[in-house]
C-alpha positions as CSV (number, residue, x, y, z in Angstrom):
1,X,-26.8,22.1,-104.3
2,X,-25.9,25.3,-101.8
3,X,-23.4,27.8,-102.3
4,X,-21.5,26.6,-99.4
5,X,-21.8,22.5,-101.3
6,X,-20.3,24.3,-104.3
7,X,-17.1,26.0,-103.1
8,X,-16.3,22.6,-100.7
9,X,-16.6,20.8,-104.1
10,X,-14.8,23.0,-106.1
11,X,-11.4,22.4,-103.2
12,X,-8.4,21.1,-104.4
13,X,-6.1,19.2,-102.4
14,X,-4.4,22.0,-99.3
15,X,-7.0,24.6,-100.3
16,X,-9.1,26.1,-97.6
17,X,-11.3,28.7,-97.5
18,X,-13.4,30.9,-94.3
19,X,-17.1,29.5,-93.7
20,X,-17.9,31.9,-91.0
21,X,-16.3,34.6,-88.6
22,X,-17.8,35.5,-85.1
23,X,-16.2,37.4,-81.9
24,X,-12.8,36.3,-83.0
25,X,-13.3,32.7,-84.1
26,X,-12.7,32.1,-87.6
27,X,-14.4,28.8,-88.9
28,X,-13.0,27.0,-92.2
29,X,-12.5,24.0,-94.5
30,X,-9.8,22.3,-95.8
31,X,-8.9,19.8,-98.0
32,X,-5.8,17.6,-96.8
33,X,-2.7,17.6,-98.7
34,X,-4.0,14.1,-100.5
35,X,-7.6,15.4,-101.3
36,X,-9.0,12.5,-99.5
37,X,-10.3,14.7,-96.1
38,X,-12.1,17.4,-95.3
39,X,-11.1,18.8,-91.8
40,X,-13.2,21.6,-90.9
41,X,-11.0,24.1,-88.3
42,X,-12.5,27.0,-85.2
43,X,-9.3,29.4,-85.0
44,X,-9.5,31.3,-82.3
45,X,-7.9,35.1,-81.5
46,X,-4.9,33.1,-79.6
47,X,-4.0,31.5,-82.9
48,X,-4.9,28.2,-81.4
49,X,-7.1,25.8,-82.8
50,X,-9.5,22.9,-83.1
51,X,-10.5,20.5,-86.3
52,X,-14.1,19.5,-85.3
53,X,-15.0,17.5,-87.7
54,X,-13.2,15.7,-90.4
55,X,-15.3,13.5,-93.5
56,X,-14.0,11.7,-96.3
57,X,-14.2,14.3,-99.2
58,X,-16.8,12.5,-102.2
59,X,-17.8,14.8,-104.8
60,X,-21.4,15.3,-105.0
């Protein structure tokens, strides 16, 4: 298991945390309010934003 597997496991429900930062786009995952999803967000310099994938959270 990665580094990255380890802190998406160790989410609790509305927890998020940065995966990556490049010329002003932030990358992230969340864990939805019911711990059921797993949205991962670009936020962008504007403050806008897109969820670009979402996945059924499973611990592994």
């Amino acid at each position: 298991m990665t580094n990255l597997d380890s802190k998406i496991n160790g989410l609790l429900a509305g927890q998020s945390f940065i995966i990556s930062t490049f010329k002003n786009i932030t990358c992230s995952v969340e864990r939805t309010g019911d711990g059921k999803t797993l949205r991962f967000v670009r936020t962008f310099e504007n403050g806008s934003f897109e969820v670009y994938e979402t996945t059924d959270f499973y611990f592994v």
